[in-house]
Residue, then its C-alpha position, 0 to 999 in steps of 0.5 A: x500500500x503506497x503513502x498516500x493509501x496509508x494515510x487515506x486508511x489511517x483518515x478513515x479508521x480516525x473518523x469511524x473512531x471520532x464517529x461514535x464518540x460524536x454519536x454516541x455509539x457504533x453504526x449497529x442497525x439499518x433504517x429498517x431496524x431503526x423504524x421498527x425498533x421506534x414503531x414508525x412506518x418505513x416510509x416516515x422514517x425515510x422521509x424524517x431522514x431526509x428532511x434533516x437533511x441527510x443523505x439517502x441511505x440504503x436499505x440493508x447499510x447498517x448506518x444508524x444507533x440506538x440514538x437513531x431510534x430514540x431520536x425517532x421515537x420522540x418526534x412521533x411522540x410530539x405527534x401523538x401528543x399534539x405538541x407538532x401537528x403531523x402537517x407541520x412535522x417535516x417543515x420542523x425537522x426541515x428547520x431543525x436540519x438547517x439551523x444545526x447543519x449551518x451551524x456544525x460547519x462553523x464549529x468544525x471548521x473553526x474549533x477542530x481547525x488547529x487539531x487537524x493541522x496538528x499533524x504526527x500524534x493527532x489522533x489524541x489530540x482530535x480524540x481529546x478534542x471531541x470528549x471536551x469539546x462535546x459536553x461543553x457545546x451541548x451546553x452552551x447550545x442547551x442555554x441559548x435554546x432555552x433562552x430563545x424559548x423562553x423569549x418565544x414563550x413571552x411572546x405567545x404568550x403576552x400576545x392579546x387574546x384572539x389574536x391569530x398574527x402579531x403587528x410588528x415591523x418587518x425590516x431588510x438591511x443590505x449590503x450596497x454593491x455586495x457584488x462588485x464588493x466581492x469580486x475584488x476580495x480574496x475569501x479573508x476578506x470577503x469573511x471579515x466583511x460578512x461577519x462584521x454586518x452580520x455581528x454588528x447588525x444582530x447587536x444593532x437589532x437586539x439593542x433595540x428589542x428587535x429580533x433577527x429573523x435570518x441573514x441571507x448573504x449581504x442581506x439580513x431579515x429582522x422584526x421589532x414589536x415597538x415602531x419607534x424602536x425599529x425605526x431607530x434600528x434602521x437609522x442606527x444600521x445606516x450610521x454605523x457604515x465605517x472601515x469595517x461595516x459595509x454600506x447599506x440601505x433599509x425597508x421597513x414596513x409596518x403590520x400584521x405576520x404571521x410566525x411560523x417555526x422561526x419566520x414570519x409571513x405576509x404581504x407586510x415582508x414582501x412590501x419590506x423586501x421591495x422598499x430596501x431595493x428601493x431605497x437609495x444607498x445609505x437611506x431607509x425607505x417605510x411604509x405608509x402603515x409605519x410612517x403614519x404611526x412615527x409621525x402620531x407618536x413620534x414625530x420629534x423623533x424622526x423626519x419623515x418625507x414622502x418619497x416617490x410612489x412606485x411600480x414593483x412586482x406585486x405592487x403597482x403603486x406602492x407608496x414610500x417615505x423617507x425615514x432620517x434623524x430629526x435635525x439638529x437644533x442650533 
């Protein structure tokens, strides 16, 4: 076997090893076994499978572990219950798959970076890597689930009575030239970039009793309940341009979503979309709805002007205005 098969076995015989410590045991069974073992028909189980995002598997491989099953059992568990309604239950696993499979990237790429470039000897090094590193971020993640949880809750359950969405405001900042910004950049570069806008911008948001929805590219997505509040997001996400923060231009609009397993929805999103392609660089854009609630409870506050009526796609006069800071007294 030449060098290079050497290594390619060592690999391999390294990641099985590092494999079941991550998972808690051995591959022992197939899907088959799986579904059986947790009393779920075949084809759930496939199609659950499939939904977290993972690649297919066939039928006589013995691929999964007892985790497999108990995972199994309790998500039909949470059906049975009425906690997920069968309908929405591959839309949650759908979340689930993505948020964490985002997530695992970066923490491999950026914790067991060092240890893999360690060389002779790091199969320990990668070995003690695992078994500390795993309890210490399943409860690092364990707290920031149950934080966010408990902000959930408050919202639900602090919403008035009878009332099927919530009114908020819906807001989209994005990179002015992100395109052309790129090309010129190697990928240091283009990462510092984006991990600036998106760092500054979720404290910006949170600051202000905001929530970041989801960031797409040079584009971040966020709510705040209070209009006041999230018209001063909007003003302090274009103030904050410097050496480091990119350039951007905002929508904000005002109205009633609805929220479903992390997103919300309705034609106030869409009317937020269309303002920030709108908007000039640097400048805020917002709706009707919001602009009259600034100037009613708020007018010191903010200037507001009307700007011009547009035809946009699924709009065909979509009225904006204007949003900058109040100007200075002499």
């Amino acid at each position: 076997m030449s060098e290079p098969e050497h290594a390619a076995a060592d690999d391999q015989r390294l990641y099985e090893e590092l494999e079941g410590v991550i998972l808690g045991g051995q591959r022992t069974l197939t899907r088959g076994e799986v579904a059986e073992r947790a009393g779920v028909p075949l084809e759930r189980a496939i199609q659950l499978w499939r939904s977290l995002g993972f690649t297919a598997v066939d039928d006589d491989e013995t691929f999964f572990t007892e985790a497999d099953v108990e995972a199994l059992r309790s998500v039909d568990w949470l059906v049975e219950q009425g906690f997920v309604q069968e309908a929405d239950e591959l839309t949650l696993v759908r979340s689930m798959g993505r948020t964490y499979a985002r997530l695992t990237e970066w923490e491999v790429g950026e914790m067991a970076a060092a240890a893999l470039a360690a060389g002779p000897g790091r199969q320990k090094e990668l070995e003690e890597l695992v078994v500390g590193l795993i309890p210490v971020v399943e409860d690092v993640q364990n707290y920031v689930w149950r934080r966010h949880l408990a902000s959930a809750a408050g919202r639900l359950l602090l919403r008035p009575q009878g009332e099927e969405g919530r009114q908020t405001v819906v807001g989209f900042a994005d990179i002015v030239n992100f395109t052309r910004r790129s090309r010129s950049m190697d990928a240091e570069e283009l990462g510092a970039l984006i991990e600036s806008f998106e760092s500054s911008s979720a404290s910006i948001v949170a600051e202000h009793g905001g929530q970041v929805i989801k960031t797409i590219g040079d584009e971040v997505m966020f709510t705040v309940d209070d209009p006041v509040e999230a018209a001063r997001v909007g003003l302090a996400l274009v103030a904050a341009e410097d050496d480091t923060f990119p350039e951007l231009r905002v929508g904000l609009a005002h109205g009633t979503v609805l929220s479903k397993l992390g997103d919300v929805f309705g034609p106030v999103v869409n009317i937020a979309a269309r303002l920030t392609k709108l908007a000039k660089p640097g400048r805020i854009l917002v709706d009707r709805e919001l602009s009259a609630h600034l100037r009613e409870h708020a007018e010191d506050q903010f200037r507001l002007r009307r700007a011009r009526t547009a035809s946009v796609r699924g709009y065909k006069r979509l009225e904006t205005w204007s949003l900058t800071p109040p100007r200075e007294s002499s």
